[in-house]
N, C-alpha and C positions, 0 to 999 in steps of 0.2 A: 253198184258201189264203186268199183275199179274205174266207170265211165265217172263220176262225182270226185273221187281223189285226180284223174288224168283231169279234170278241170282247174280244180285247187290248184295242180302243179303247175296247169297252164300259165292261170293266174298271175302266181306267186311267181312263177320264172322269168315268163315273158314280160309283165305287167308293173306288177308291183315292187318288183326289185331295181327295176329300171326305171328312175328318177324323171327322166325324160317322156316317157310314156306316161307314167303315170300324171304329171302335172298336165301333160297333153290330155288326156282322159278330163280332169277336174276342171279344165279350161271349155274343153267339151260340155260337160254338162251343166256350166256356169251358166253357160251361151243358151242353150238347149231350154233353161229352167226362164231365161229369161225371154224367151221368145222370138230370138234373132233368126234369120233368113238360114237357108243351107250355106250360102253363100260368104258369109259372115261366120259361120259353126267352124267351115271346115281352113279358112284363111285363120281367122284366131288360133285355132286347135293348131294345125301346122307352126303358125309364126312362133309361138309358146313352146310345141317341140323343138324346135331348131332353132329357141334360144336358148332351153337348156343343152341342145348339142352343143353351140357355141361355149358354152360356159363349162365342159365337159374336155374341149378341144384344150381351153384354155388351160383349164386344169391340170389335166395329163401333160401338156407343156412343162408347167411349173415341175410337175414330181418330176418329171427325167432330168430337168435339173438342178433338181435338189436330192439325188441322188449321190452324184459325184460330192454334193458339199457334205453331205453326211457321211462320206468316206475319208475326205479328207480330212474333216474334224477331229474322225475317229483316231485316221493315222497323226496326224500330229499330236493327238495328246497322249496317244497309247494306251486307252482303256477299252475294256471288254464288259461287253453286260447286254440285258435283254434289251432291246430295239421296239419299243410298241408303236404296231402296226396293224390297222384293224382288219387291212383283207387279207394280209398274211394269219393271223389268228383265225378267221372265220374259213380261210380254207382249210387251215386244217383240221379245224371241227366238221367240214360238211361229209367227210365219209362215214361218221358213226352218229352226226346227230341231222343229216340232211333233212329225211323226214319229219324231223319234228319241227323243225324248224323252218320248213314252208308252211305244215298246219299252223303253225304258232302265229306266223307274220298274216297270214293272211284271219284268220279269226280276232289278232289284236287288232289289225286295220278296223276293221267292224264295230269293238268293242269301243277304241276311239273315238270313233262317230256316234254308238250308241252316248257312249258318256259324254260326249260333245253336245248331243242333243237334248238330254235330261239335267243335264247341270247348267251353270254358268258361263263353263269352259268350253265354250265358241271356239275351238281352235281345230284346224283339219291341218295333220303335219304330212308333210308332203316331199319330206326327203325318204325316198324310198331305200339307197339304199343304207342309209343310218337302223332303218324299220328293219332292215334282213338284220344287221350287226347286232342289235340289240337282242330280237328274236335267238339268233345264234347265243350268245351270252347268256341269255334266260334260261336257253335249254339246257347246255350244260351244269348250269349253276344247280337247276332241279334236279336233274338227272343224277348228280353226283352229292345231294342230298337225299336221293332216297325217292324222289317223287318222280313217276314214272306214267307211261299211259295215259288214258283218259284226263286222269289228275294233271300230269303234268301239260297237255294243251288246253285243256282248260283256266288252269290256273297262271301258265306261260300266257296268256291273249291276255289274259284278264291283268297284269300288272304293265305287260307291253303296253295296252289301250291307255292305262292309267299315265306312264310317265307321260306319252306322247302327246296328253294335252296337257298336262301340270305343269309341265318344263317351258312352254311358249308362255303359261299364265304368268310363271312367279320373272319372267326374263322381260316381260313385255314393259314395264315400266320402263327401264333399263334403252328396251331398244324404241323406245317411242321417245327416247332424249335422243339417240339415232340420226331418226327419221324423220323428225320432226312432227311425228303424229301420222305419219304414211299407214294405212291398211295393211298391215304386215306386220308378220310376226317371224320369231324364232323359232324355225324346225331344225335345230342342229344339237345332240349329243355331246358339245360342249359347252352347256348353257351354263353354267355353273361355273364356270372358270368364269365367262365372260359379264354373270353379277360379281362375282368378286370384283373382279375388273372395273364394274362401272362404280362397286362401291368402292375404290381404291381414289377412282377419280375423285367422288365427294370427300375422299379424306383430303387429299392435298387442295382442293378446292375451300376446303376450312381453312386447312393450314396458310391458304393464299389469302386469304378475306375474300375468295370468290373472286379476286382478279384472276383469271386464265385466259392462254391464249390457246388458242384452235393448232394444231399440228398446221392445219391448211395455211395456218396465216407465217409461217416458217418464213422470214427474209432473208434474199441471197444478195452479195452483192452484186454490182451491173455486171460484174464477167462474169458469173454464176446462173443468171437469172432462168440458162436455159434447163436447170435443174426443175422449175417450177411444174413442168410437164411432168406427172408420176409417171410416165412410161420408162423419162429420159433416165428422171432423179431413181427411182427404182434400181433401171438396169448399171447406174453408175456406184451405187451403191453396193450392191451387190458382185458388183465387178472389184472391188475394192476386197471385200470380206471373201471373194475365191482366190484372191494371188495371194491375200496374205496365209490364209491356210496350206496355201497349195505350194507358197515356200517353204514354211514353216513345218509342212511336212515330206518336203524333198533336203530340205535341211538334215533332219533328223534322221530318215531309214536311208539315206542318197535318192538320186533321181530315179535309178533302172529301178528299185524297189515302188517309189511313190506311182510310177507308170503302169506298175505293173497292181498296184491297191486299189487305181480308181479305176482298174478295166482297160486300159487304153492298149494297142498291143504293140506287142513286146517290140524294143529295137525305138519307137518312139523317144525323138531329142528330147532334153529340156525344154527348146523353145517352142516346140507346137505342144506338150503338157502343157505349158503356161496359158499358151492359145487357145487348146481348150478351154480353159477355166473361162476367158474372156467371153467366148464364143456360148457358152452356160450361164454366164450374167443377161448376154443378150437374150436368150433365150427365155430367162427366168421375167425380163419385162417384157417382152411379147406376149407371155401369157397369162401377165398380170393383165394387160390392156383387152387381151379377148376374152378373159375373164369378164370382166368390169364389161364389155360389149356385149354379151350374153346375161349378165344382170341385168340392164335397163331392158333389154328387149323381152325377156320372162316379164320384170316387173306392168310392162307397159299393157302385157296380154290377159297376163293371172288376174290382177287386183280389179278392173271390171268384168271381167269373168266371175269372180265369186260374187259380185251382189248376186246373182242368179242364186247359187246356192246358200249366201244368207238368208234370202227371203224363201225359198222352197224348203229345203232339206235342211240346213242345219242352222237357225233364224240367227243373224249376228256374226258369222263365221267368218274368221281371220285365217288365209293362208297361211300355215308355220313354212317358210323357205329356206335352204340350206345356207351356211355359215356366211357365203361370199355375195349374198344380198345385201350385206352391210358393208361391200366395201365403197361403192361407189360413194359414199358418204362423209369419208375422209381418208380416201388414196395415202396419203402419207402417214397418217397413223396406221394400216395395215404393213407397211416395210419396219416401223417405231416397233410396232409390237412384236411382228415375226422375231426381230433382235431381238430384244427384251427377254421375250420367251426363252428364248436358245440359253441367253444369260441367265436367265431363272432354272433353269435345267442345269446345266452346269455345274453354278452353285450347289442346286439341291445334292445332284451327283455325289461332290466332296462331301455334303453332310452324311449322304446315304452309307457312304464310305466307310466315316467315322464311327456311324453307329450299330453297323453290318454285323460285328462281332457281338453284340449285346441283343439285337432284336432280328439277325438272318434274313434281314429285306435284301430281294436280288438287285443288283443293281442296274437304273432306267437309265439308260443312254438316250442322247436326245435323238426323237427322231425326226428329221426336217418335214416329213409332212404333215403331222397333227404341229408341231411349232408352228408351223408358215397359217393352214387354217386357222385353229383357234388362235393362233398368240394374235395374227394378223385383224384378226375380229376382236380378243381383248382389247387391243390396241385400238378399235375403233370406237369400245363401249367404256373403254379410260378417258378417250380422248372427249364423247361429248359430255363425261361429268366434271372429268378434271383438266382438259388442257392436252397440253402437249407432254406436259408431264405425268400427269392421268395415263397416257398412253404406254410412258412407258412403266411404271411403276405396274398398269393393270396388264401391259405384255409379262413382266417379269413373275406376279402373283400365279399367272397361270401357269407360267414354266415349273412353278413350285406345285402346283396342285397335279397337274399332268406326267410328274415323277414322280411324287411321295405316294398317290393314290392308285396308281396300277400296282408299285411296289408290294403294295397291301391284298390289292386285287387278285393278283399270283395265287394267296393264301386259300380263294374261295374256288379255285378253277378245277379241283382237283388234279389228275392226269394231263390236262393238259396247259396246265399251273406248269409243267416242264418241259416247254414248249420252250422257243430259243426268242421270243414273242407276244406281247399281251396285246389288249385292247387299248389306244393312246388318248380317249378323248376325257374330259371329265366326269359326264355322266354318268358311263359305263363304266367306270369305277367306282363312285360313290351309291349307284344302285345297285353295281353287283356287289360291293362288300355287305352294304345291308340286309339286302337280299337271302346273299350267301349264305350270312349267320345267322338271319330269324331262321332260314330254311331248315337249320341243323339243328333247335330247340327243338326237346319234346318229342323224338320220333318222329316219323314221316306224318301222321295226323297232326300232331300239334306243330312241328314244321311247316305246313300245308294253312292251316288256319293262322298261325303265325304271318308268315307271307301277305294274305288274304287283307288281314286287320293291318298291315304295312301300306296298302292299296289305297284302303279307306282311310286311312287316318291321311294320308298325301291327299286324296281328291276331298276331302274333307279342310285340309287345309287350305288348299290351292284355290276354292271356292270361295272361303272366307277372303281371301289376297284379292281376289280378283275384284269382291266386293267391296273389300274396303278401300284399296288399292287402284287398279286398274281401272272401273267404271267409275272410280270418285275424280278421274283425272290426274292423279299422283306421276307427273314427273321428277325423278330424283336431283335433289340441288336447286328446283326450282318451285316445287309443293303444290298443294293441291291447286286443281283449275281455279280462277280465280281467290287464289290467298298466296298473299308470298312467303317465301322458301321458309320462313320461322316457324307456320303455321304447318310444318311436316308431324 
């Protein structure tokens, strides 16, 4: 037994929590199912690793600096409140719930595929570590209704399994307006901000008579045009939104203070504070562009990789890939909506404010790295339904849904509901509040079947979507495959 758990953990630690191994792995077996050379398994498998490194590199770029603008934010407006942060949150659940929660991820991975292969919902999601965050979440949420043990890994995989294909099913419409109809799907735990978002687009695409223009097609004038490059227009953008915070909040506490809120050390001028900031804008395009350079090169490995495992193991099977697959698709809408976002937080902020006294919701400070992913991807999935204004209207709708919904979320966490930190994306909110509170009907049995019937009635629905939806051809704003857009 103790040799079967030290596998599990192997698993689960090495394997499946690590985004990059694991699509390496799925790219492997794609290859493997479809009968390609050794020579072709282990060059695919590799290039597909080390495009999600690349996309990983890119990444951790953007957060270091979007650090600093989340500080300066803060200091310039002078508000205090919970910050959500999914690996801040999940660390500090992993010393009282760590065990359950590699049985959990690794038996929901399972469950996934089994319900990938017995239903409709063709989807294998492949951002592993989204699969640990939610796992974590699930645990807790059981754990602190009462459901414990066997019960709870059992019944922890068995709704993990469920979201993880139901959420590429009901999002795929949405990202197939995208992509154009690309092989690919949505494995990201902000799925739910980013229909809003595409349905935000179709509202203003009404309100336009369907005349939209594309973010992409943005005109600069002739001394501008070298904005056109997302790397340049990103980093200049950006450069812009750090000095003005970064005076705005040297303004406000003085310099030696604002030096000393974003980390820089002590004795540090004004002008190299300011430097900084500039030197964080550059940074924050750099790793936009290696970002976007680790997407094409995943995308180019995974997507003939899985016909292998459509046609073997899971017949039909669409990759779900993490959030920043969608950017290559419109580079300018992902900066449209980052802002957006921020500005939809914000906002919600002041409402949250106003209504703190009456309903005790803690208050969500923005936090620049679920804004920058998800807003950056609403902002992609506004942009192909509504335009440019799509983008931002559907960056701004998530900024609202990604504050008002962890606020909530707090309430289901128990113990560590008092944590200085929630989960930041949509998903994780709106399933763990559901969640949370079927879990607390009924005592622990009826809590438990409660849950259960929550599972079913989701892959119940998300089946019939897919049905009626997705395999009919349904792009949104554009209607079914051959019938125009009235005919929705």
């Amino acid at each position: 037994m103790e040799i079967l758990v030290a596998i599990v953990r192997f698993l689960v630690d090495e394997i499946f929590s690590k985004p990059y191994y694991l699509v390496g792995l799925m790219t492997a077996i794609g290859l493997i199912a479809l009968g390609r050379p050794i020579s072709q398994i282990l060059g695919g498998t590799i290039k597909a690793t080390m495009g999600f490194l690349i996309l990983v590199v890119g990444a951790v770029t953007v957060i270091n600096a979007l650090d600093p603008l989340g500080k300066l934010i803060l200091g310039a407006t002078g508000v205090r409140g919970v910050v959500p942060t999914n690996e801040a949150i999940v660390a500090l659940a992993q010393k009282e719930y760590g065990a359950l929660t590699a049985t959990m991820m690794f038996l929901g991975f399972l469950a996934s595929l089994i319900i990938a292969r017995v239903t409709n919902l063709r989807y294998v999601f492949l951002t592993g570590h989204h699969i640990f965050y939610m796992a974590t979440m699930l645990a807790v949420i059981l754990v602190t209704a009462g459901i414990t043990g066997a019960a709870a890994i059992v019944i922890g995989a068995i709704l993990l399994g469920t979201i993880m294909v139901v959420m590429p099913a009901f999002a795929q419409p949405w990202m197939r307006a995208v992509t154009g109809g690309e092989k690919i799907a949505m494995g990201h735990f902000g799925s739910f901000g980013y229909i809003a978002a595409g349905v935000a687009g179709q509202v203003v695409a009404r309100l336009a008579g369907g005349k939209t223009k594309s973010t992409e097609e943005i005109e600069f004038p002739a001394g501008l045009r070298f904005l056109r490059e997302p790397m340049v227009g990103t980093a200049v953008a950006m450069f812009i939104i750090y000095l003005i915070f970064a005076i705005w909040y040297a303004a406000r506490v003085g310099p030696a203070e604002a030096v000393k809120g974003v980390g820089l050390p002590e004795g540090t001028t004004l002008a190299s504070y300011l430097m900084a900031q500039v030197l964080n804008a550059l940074n924050f395009g750099v790793g936009v562009a290696v970002i976007l350079l680790g997407v094409r090169t995943i995308i180019g490995e995974v997507v003939p990789a899985f016909a292998g495992i459509a046609e073997r193991i899971v017949p039909g099977a669409l990759p779900a890939l993490d959030c920043p697959v969608s950017f290559p698709y419109a580079p300018n809408a992902v900066l449209i909506g980052f802002l957006a976002s921020v500005v939809g937080g914000l906002v919600s902020l002041g409402v949250i404010a106003l209504i703190n006294p009456v309903l005790g919701l803690a208050l969500i400070l923005p936090g620049m790295v679920p804004h920058f992913f998800t807003g950056g991807t609403a902002g992609v999935f506004g942009n192909a339904t509504g335009g440019r204004w799509g983008a931002v209207l559907g960056g701004f709708v998530n900024g609202v849904l990604i504050t008002f919904l962890p606020a909530f979320l707090l309430q289901v966490l128990g113990a560590l509901g008092f944590a200085n930190t929630t989960f930041g994306d949509a998903d994780f909110a709106w399933y763990g509040i559901v969640v949370g509170n079927v879990a607390r009907l009924g005592g622990t049995v009826g809590g438990a079947i409660g849950v259960l019937v929550v599972a079913a009635l989701l892959i119940a629905f998300a089946s019939w979507f897919q049905s009626r939806y997705v395999e009919r051809g349904w792009v949104p704003g554009q209607g079914f495959a051959g019938q125009p857009a009235s005919g929705e």
